[in-house]
N, C-alpha and C positions, 0 to 999 in steps of 0.2 A: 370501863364499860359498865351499865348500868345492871345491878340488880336483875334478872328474868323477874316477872310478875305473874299471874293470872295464873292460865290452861300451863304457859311454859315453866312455870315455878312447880306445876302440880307435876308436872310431867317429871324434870329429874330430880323432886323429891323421892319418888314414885318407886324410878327404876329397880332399886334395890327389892323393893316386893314383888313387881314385877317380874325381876329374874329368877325371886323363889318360886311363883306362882307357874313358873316357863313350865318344869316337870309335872305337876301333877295337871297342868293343859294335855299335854304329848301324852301321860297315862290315861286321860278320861276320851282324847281322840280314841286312843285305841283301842280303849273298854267299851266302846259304843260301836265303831267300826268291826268288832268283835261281836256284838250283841246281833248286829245286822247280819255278817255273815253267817252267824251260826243258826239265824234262822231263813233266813231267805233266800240262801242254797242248797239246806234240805228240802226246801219248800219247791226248789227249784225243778231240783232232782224227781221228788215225788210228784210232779208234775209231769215230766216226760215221762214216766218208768206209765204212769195214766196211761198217757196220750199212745205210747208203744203197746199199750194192751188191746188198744183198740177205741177210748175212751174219746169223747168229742173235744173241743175247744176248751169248754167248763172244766174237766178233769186236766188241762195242760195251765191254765193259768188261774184256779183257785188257790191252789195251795200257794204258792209264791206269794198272793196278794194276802190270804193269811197271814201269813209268815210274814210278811212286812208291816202288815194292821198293829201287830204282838209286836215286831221291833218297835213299830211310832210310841206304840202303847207303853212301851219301856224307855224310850230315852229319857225322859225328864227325871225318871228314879238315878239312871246313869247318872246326868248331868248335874244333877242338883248338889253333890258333897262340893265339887268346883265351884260353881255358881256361887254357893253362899258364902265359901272361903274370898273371891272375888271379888265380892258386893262388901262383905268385910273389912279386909284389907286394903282395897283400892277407891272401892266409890265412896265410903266412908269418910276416908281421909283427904281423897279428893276433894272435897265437896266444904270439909271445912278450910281448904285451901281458897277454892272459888267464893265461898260465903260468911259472911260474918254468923256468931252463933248460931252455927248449921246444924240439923241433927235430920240425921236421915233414915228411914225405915223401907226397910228393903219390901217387906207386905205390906207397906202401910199404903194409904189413899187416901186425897182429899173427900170429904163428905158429903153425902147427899144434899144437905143442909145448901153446901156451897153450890152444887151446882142448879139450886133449885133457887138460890138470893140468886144467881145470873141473873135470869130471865130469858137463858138464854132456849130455855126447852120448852114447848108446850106441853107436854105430858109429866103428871108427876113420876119416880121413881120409886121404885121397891123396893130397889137398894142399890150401892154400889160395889163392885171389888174393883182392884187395882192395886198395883205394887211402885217400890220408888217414889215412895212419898219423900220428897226436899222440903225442909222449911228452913229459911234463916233469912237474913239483912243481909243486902245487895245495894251500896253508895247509901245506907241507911234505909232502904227501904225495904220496908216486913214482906215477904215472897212466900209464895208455897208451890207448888206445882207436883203431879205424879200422874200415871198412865192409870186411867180408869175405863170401865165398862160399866157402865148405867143402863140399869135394867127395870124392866116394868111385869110382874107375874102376875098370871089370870089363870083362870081354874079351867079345865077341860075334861069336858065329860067324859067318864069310862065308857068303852065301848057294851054293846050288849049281849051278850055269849047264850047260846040255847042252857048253859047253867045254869047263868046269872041273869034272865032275861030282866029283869027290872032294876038293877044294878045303879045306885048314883054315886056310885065311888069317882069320882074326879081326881085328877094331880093337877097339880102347879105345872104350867109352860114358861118359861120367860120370851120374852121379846127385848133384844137389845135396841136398846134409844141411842145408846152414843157408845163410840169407843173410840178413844184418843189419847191425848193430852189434854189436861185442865193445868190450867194457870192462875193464881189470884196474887194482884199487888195492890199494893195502898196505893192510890191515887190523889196524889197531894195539891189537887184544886179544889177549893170551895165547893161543895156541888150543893143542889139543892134539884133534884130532877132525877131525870130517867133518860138513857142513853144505849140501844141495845143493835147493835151493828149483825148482820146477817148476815153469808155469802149470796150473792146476786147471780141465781143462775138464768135469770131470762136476758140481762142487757147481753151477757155474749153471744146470743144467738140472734136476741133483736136487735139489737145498737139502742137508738135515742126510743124506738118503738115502746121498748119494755117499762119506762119509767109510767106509761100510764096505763100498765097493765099491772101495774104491784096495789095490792090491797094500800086503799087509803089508810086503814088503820089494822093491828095486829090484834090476837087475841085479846091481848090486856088493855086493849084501848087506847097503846101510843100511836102517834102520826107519822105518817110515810113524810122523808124530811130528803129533798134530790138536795145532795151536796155540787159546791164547784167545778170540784178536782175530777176530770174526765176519769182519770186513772184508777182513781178511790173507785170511781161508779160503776166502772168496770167489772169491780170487784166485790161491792157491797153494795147492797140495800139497809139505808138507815129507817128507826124509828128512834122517834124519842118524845117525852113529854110536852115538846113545844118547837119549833123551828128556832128560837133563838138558846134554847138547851144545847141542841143538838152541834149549832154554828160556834155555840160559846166553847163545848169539849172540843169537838172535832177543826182544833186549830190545822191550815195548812200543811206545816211542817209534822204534826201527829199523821196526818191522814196521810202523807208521802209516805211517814217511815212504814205504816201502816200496809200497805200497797208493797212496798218494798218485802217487809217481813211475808205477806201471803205469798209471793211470787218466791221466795227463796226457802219454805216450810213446803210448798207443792203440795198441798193437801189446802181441801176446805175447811178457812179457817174465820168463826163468830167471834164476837167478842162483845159486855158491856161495859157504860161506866156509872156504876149506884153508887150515890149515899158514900164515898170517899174511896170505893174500891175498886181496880180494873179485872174484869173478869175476862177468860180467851179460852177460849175450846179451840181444837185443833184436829180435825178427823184423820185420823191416820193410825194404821196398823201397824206402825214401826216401832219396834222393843227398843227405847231409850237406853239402858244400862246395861245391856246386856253379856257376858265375856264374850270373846270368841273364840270357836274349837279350832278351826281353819287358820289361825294367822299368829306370828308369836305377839305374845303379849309385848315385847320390851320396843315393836316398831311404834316410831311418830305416828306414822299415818294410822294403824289401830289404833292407837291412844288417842289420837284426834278426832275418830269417831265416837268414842264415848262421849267427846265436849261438845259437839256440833250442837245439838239441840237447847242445852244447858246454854252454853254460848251467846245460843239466838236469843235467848229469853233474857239473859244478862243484859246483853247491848239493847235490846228494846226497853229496859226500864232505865237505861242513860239517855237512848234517843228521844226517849219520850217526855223526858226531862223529870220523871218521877220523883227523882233523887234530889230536888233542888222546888224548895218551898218558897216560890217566888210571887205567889198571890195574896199573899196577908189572909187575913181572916175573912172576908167576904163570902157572899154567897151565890149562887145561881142567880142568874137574872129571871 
């Protein structure tokens, strides 16, 4: 029998921390479940004992909802000793199982910088956070990927108080521009262009309608480029530096897997191709790494959710053929 490789090699290397990690899971359920009840069934309480005085609606269900505001407001204190023992012990090691010279940063995040070489945002950024930053070789190819929020801060006027009537004290507001997954791999075709793919939200609603309702050209000046593949179009609006830029990247078999990968991520997902690099945003709210309190650590199926996403992003730099420098030195036509 051959070898286990990949996710199943990580997996029952794994087990053994996994079943150390089993208890202090079951301790920080219960410390939290603990946190909860002790507050949001005084809160409970002191809510009827209200309402039994004579007190309206307001005096039966504020305290409760206090009481619960203060639990939310405390779980991440809870959960965070587990958490980083987790991230430690398992996606750590994981990771350099899945990845050639992996190193992984549990706060870390790819950089404004990258998601700004995309193209794939029209506003610039003010910064970003993000946690689960991956960097390592995947079939030789440099990969990075981790869960960012990308944000843009503008000042807001302080309000004006019969004190303070002439008051120009302002704060900072943020505006989130993106929150997802960011992705960057080396893109091993010659390029010499601009290639910047967008999710196409008007062909779903219009069919063949929408293609002459999309901006001929985008803020930076690329051209709107209708590819072949019905399926692609469905799903993306291309621009890029030229219509034969665009036809030279966006090979058949790229654009299939491509189609394939947004359809099984279920989130709206960008992506470009610059200057030797593939860039992919991926809008979605789902915590990648995350442990879980609810399920024991040592089942397949929770441990198979840790890899799903990792996974996707792996098999797309094989599909895509990234990993296999088969165009010589050339360049963009």
């Amino acid at each position: 029998m051959p070898a286990p490789h990949g996710p199943l090699r990580a997996y029952y290397r794994l087990v053994p921390y996994l079943r150390r990690l089993e208890p202090e899971r079951r301790k920080t359920w219960a410390s939290l479940a603990a946190a909860w009840a002790g507050l949001v069934l005084p809160g409970t309480l002191l809510g009827i004992w209200l309402w039994n005085l004579g007190g309206g609606w307001l005096h039966l269900l504020a305290p409760p909802l206090a009481a619960a505001a203060v639990a939310a407001w405390l779980s991440p204190s809870v959960i965070y000793p587990f958490k980083h023992e987790f991230k430690r012990k398992i996606i750590r090691p994981m990771m350099r199982e899945l990845l050639e010279d992996a190193d992984y940063a549990p706060l870390g995040s790819v950089s404004a910088l990258d998601l700004q070489a995309s193209l794939l945002f029209n506003q610039p950024f003010s910064g970003v956070e993000g946690e689960d930053l991956v960097i390592g070789r995947h079939e030789g190819v440099e990969i990075k990927f981790s869960e960012v929020v990308g944000y843009r801060e503008h000042e807001s006027q302080g309000l004006a108080t019969p004190l303070a009537p002439r008051s120009e004290r302002g704060f900072k507001a943020r505006q989130v521009l993106f929150r997802g997954l960011f992705f960057v791999a080396d893109f091993n075709k010659p390029t010499r262009g601009q290639v910047v793919v967008h999710p196409d939200r008007l062909e779903a609603r219009l069919g063949p309608v929408a293609g002459a309702l999309q901006p001929r050209r985008d803020e930076s000046g690329l051209v709107h480029v209708r590819m072949e593949d019905p399926r692609f179009e469905r799903r993306f609006v291309v621009y890029a530096s030229s219509a034969e830029a665009a036809h030279y990247a966006l090979t058949p078999a790229l654009m299939e897997r491509l189609a394939e990968f947004r359809e099984q991520v279920g989130a709206p997902v960008a992506f470009s191709i610059l200057y030797g690099k593939l860039y992919m945003a991926v809008a979605t709210h789902k915590n990648m790494l995350e442990p879980p309190l609810f399920g024991s650590l040592t089942s397949p199926h929770v441990f198979r959710g840790y890899l799903e996403d990792v996974e996707l992003f792996l098999s797309l730099v094989e599909a895509l053929g990234l990993n296999r420098r088969i165009w010589g030195d050339g360049t963009w036509p």
